[in-house]
C-alpha positions as a printed Julia matrix, in Angstrom:
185×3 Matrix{Float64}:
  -9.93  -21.25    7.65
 -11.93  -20.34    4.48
 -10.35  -18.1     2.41
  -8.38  -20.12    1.15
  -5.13  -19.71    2.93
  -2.38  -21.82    4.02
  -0.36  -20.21    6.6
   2.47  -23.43    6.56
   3.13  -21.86    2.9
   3.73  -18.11    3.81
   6.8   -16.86    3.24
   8.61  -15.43    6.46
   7.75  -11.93    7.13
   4.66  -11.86    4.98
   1.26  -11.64    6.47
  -0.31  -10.69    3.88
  -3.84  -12.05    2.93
  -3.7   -13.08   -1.06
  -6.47  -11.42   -3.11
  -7.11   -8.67   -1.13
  -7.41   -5.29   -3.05
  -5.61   -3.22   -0.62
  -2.46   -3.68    1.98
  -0.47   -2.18    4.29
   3.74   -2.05    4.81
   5.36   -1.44    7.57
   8.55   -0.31    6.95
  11.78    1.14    9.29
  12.52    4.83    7.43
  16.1     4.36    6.63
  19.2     7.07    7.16
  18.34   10.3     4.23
  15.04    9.55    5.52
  14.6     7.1     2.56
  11.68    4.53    2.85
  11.49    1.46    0.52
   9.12   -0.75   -0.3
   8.55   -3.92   -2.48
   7.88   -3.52   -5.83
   5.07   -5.72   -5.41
   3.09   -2.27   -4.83
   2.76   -1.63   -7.84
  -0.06   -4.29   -7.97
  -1.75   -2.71   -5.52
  -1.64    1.11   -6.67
  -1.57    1.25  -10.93
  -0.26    4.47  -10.95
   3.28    3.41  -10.06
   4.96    1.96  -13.22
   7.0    -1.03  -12.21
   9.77    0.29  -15.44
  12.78    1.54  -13.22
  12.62    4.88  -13.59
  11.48    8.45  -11.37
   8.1     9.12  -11.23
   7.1    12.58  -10.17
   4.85   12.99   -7.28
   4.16   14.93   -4.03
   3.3    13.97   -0.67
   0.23   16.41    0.84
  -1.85   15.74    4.03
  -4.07   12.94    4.27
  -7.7    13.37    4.98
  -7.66   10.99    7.64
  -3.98   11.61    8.49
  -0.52   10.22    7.71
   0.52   12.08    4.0
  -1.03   10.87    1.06
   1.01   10.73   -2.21
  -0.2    11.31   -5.55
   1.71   11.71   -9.21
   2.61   15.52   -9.87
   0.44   15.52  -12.49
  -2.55   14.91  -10.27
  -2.03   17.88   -8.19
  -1.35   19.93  -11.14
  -4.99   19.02  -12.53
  -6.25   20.27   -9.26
  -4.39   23.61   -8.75
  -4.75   24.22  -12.76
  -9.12   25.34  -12.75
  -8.36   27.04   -9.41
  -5.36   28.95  -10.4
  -7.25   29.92  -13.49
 -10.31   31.36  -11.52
  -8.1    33.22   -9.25
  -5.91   34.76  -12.49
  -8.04   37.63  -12.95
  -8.24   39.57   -9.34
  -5.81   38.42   -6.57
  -7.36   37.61   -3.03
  -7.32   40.51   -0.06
  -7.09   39.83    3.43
 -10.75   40.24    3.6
 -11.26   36.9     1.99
  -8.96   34.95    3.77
 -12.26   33.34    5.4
 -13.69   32.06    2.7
 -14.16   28.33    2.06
 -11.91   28.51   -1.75
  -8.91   30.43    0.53
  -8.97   27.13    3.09
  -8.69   25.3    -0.83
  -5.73   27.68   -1.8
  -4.15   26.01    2.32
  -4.58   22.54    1.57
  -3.34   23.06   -2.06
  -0.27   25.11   -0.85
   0.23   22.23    1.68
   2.5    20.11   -0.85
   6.24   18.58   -0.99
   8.31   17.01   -3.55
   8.37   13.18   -3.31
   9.51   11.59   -6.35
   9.02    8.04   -6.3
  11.84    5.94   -7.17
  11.8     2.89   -8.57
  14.42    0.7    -8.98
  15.16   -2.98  -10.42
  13.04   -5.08   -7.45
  12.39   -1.96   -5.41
  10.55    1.22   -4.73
  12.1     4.3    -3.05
  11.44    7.35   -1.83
  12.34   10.38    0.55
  10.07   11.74    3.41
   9.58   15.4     3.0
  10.94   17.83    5.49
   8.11   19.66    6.45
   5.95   16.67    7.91
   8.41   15.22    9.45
   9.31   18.32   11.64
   5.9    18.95   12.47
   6.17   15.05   13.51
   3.52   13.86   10.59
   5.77   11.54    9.82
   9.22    9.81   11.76
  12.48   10.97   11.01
  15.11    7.74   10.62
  14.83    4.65   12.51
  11.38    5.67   12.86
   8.59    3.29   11.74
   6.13    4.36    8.82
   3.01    2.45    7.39
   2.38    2.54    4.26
  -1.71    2.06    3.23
  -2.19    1.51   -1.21
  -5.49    1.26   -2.41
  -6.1     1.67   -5.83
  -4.74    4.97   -6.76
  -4.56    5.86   -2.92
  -1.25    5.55   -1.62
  -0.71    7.07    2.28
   2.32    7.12    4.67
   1.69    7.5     8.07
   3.45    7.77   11.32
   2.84    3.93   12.79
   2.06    4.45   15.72
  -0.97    7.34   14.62
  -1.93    4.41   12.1
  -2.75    2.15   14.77
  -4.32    4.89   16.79
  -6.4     5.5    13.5
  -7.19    1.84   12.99
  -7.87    1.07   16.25
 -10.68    3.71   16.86
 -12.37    1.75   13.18
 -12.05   -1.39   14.98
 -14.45   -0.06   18.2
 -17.06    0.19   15.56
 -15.88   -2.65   12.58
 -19.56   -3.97   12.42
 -21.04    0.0    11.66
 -18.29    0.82   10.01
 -17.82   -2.34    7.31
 -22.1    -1.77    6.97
 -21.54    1.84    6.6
 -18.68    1.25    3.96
 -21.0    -0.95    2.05
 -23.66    1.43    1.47
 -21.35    4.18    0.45
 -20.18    1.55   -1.85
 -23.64    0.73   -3.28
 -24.23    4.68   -4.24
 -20.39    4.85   -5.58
């Protein structure tokens, strides 16, 4: 195959590809709207502390789609310079074109999702709002769930693999593309 890997080894249920820096879960969302993943995330996105315990986050849209999650704090370092520029004078309806009032949407465009985690587990609740304007499934519903670093996205599964799908028409511009992005990083 080389890379290394011995598919008569792989544990059922796991497709995963060992040593790659990102990965994707597919997970059922459960009754309460609860989805829960393996605590091997944590390895893939070093924000989440494996230590049981909550941590703090929302859930806000994605750029690409789906609703990406990020620690409260995060978000709070974002709002914080903004909310400090606007302090002075509050906006009129005059403004509400401007490119910083679209910021003020997005920014407004948050939920509560504290993340969970739990002895060999990681838990948490889909907000409300997405999933009644159908962002995101309501139970029995499949969600995937994309962690990259410190990026960490649910999305609807089916409008992952619509999202996927359309990279795949164009993998060989796309991975070249990628690569010189990553070479002026």
């Amino acid at each position: 195959m080389g890379l290394g890997v011995n598919c008569t080894t792989m544990p059922r249920g796991d497709h995963r590809i060992p040593g790659d820096p990102f990965r994707t879960w597919v997970v059922t969302v459960e009754g309460k709207n609860r989805v829960r993943l393996p605590l091997e995330i944590s390895t893939v996105v070093p924000w989440i502390d494996p230590t049981p315990g909550q941590i703090e986050c929302v859930g806000m849209p994605g750029p690409w789609g789906g609703v990406q999650i990020v620690p409260l704090t995060d978000h709070q370092h974002d709002v914080q310079p903004f909310a400090d520029a606007m302090a002075e004078t509050t906006p009129s309806t005059s403004e509400s074109p401007q490119t910083w009032v679209d910021v003020a949407r997005f920014l407004a465009t948050v939920w509560q999702v504290p993340v969970n985690v739990e002895a060999n587990r990681i838990s948490l609740t889909l907000p409300e709002p997405p999933r009644r304007a159908q962002q995101l499934p309501q139970p029995g519903g499949a969600v995937v769930v994309f962690g990259f670093g410190s990026i960490l996205e649910i999305w609807d599964a089916l409008k992952w693999h619509e999202h996927v799908r359309a990279m795949a028409r164009r993998k060989v511009s796309a991975i070249s593309e990628a690569l010189e992005d990553l070479a002026q990083r």
